[in-house]
N, C-alpha and C positions, 0 to 999 in steps of 0.2 A: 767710832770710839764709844765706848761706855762705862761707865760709873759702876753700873752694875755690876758688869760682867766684861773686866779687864782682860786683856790681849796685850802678851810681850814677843815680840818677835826676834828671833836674831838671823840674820842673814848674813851668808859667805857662800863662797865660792869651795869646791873642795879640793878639804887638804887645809881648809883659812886658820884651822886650829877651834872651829865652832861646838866642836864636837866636846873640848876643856871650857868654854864657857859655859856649856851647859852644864858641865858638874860644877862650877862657879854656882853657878844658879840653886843648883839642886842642894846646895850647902849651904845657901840664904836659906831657901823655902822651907827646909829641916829645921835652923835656927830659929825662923821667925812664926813655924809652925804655921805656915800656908801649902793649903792642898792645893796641886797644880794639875790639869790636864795637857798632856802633851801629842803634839803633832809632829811627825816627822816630814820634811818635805818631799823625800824619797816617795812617802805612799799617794802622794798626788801625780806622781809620773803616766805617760799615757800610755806606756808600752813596758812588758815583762822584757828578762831578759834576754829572752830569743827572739823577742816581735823588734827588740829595738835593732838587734843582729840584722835581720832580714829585711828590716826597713833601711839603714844604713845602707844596707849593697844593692838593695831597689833606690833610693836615693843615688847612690853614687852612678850607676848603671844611665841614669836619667842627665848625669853631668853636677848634680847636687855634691859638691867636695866639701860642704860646711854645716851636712844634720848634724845636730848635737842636742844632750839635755840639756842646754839652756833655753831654749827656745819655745813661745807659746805651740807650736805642732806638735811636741814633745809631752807636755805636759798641759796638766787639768786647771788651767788657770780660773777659768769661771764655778768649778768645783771647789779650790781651793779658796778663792773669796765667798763662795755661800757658806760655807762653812764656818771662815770669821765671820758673816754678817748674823749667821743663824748664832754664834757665840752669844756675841755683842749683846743681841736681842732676847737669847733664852738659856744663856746658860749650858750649853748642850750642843751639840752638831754630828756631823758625820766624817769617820776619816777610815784608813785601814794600815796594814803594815805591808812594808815590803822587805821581804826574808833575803835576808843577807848571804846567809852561809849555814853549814851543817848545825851548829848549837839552836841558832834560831830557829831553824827547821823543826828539829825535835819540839823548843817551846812552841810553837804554834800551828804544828802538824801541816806544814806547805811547805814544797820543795825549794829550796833556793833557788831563785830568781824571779820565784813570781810573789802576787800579791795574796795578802788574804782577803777572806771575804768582808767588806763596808758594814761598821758598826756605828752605835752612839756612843760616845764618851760619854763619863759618869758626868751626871747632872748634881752634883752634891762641890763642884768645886770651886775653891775660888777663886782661880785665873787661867787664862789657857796659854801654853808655854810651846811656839813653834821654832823649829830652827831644820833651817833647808838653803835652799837658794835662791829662793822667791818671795820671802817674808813681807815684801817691801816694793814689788814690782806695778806699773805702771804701764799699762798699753793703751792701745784704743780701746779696748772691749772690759778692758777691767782695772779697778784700782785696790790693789789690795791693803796697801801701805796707808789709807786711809782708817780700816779698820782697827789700828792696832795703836793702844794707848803709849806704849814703850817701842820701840826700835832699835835696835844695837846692829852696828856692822862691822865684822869681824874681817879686813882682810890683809896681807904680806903686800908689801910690795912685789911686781911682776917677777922680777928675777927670782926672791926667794920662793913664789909660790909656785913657780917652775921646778923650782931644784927638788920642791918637795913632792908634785904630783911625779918626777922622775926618778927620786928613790924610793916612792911606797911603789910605782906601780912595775919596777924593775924586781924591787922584790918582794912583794904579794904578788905580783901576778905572772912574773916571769918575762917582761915583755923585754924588749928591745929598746936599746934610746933612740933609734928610728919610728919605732914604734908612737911612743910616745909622742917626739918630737911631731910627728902627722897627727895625732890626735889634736894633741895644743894648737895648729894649726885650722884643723880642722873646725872647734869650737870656737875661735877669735873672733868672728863675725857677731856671734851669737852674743859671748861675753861681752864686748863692748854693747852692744843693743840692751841687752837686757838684763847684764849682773850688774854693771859699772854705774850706772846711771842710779841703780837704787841707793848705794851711800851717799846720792845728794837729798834721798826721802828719810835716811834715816835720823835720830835725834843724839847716837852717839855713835863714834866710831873706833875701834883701836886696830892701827893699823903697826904692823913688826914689821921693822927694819935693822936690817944686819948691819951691823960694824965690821964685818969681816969681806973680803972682794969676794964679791959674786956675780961680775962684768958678763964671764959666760957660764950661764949657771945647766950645761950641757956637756961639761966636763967635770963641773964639781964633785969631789969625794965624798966629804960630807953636807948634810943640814946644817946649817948654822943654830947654835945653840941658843936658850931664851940668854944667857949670859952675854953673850956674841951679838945681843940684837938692843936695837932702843923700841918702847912703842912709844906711836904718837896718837893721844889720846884727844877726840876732836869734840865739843860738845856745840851742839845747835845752837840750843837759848841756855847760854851759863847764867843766868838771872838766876841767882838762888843759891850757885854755889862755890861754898866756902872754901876759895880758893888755896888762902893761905893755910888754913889747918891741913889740906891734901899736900901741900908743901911741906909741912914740917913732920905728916906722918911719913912719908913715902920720901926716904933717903936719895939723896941726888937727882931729884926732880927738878924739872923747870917750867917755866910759863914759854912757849916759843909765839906765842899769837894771845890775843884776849880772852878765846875760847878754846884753849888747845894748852894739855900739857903734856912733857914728855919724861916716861919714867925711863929705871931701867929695866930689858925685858923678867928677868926674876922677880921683880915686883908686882905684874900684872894683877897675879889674883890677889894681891892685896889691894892695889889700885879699885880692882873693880867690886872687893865687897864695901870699900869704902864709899863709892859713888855710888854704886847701884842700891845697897840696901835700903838707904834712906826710899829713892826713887818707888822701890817696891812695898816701903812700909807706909807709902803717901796715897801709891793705888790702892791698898788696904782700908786705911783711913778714910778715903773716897768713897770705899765701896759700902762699908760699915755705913757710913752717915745717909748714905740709900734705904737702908734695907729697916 
C-alpha cells in the first residue's frame, strides 16, 4: 500500500458485471478530476488465444479436465504483483493489452487474440485502476491483494452468474449449453482456489441477487434484470461510515448485518458513487499531504 501512489483494484469473475463498475469509477474520476492509469487483468494472462487452445487439448490429452484462466499456470501472477509493487513505489510500472476483437485490432495494430507488445504507463498519474480476476489473489508465491489501498469485489450469486456466462457465451460465441455447461465445470476447481477466497481479501463487496427462480439456471430464458435483483453490499471495516444518511439517500435499503446493506439492484450505481467517492477523495487527500 501507498500514500503516494494509490492502487484500487476491482476483482470479479466474468460476466460479475465489473466491466459497469469500472464506468462507475471512470465517472467519479471525471467528476473529481483524478487521472487514473489503468490495468486490465486480461493482459497479465500467460497464454494467446491459440496457445491457451493448444494447451487445454495438451492438458486434457494428459487427463488434466480442469486447466482454466483462473489458475496461477495460467496467468502472470508474479508479473502482475511487480507491477503493483513497482506502482506503489514509483508511480509507474509495466503492463500490455490484450485484443479482444476486430475494433481493437484496428486501435492497436495486433490481431485478435493476442497480446501487444509490454509498455510503461504514463508516470504523470494519480492512481492506478485495475479490474480482472486477480486484483486480490493470494498464494504461496505471491500476495497481490496486499498492494492495493482500495479493493472492491464484484460478484452474482452462483446460479445467476451461470445464467449469464450461458447467454453471453451462446450468443457471442455460438456455443452450445453443453458447451458451456463443460467449460463451468471445467474451471470450478480453479474458482474455488482462487477467485472465491479473494472476496474474503477484499474491503468491499457487492454481490447481485435475483428475486426471480433461478434454481436451474441451465434452462433459464432470460438474465434477471438489475430490477429482478437485490445487492448485498458487504463492507470490511464500516468505522467511518454513515450509515444512516446511505439509508435515507438510497430508497428501500436496509441494514441486514452491522456491516452490510442491501439495496435494490437499480440503485447500485448510485449506492456506489455514494460510498465509493468519499473512499477515493480520502486516497487523494492522503496522497496530496505526501507530496
Amino acid at each position: 500500500m501507498s500514500r503516494r501512489h494509490p492502487i484500487i483494484s476491482i476483482t470479479g469473475s466474468s460476466g460479475a458485471g465489473t466491466t459497469s463498475v469500472k464506468k462507475t469509477f471512470e465517472n467519479i474520476f471525471r467528476r473529481e478530476n483524478v487521472k487514473a492509469a489503468y490495468i486490465e487483468g486480461d493482459a497479465f494472462h500467460r497464454y494467446n488465444r491459440e496457445e491457451m487452445r493448444r494447451k487445454m487439448v495438451e492438458e486434457a490429452e494428459r487427463g488434466n479436465k480442469h486447466f482454466s484462466h483462473f489458475s496461477p499456470e495460467t496467468n502472470l501472477f508474479e508479473e502482475l504483483e511487480k507491477t503493483f509493487r513497482d506502482y506503489s513505489e514509483t508511480g509507474t510500472g509495466t503492463t500490455r493489452h490484450y485484443v479482444h476483437d476486430e475494433e481493437e485490432a484496428r486501435l492497436y495494430n495486433t490481431r485478435p487474440g493476442n497480446f501487444t507488445e509490454w509498455s510503461r504507463l504514463p508516470e504523470d498519474s494519480d492512481l492506478l485502476f485495475y479490474e480482472g480476476l486477480h486484483g486480490a489473489v493470494v498464494t504461496e508465491k505471491v500476495n497481490i491483494a496486499q498492494h492495493a489501498d482500495l479493493k472492491i469485489g464484484v460478484v452474482p450469486v452462483m446460479n445467476l452468474e451461470w445464467i449469464q456466462k450461458l447467454h453471453r457465451d451462446r450468443a457471442s460465441r455460438g456455443y452450445t449449453t453443453e458447451a458451456v455447461t463443460d467449460t463451468i465445470l471445467r474451471r470450478m476447481p480453479d474458482y474455488v482456489n482462487y477467485i472465491i477466497p479473494q472476496f474474503s481479501e477484499t474491503d468491499i463487496n457487492f454481490q447481485r441477487v435475483p428475486t426471480v427462480d433461478t434454481s436451474n439456471p441451465f434452462i433459464a430464458r432470460w438474465i434477471p434484470t438489475p430490477d429482478e435483483s437485490m445487492v448485498v453490499i458487504r463492507l470490511k471495516n464500516p468505522r467511518g461510515i454513515d450509515f444512516p444518511y446511505l439509508l435515507s439517500m438510497i430508497q428501500g435499503s436496509f441494514m441486514s448485518r452491522a456491516n452490510s446493506i442491501v439495496i435494490h439492484g437499480s440503485k447500485l450505481d448510485l449506492a456506489m458513487q455514494l460510498i465509493l467517492t468519499p473512499m477515493i477523495m480520502q486516497l487523494m487527500d492522503r496522497k496530496r499531504r505526501t507530496l
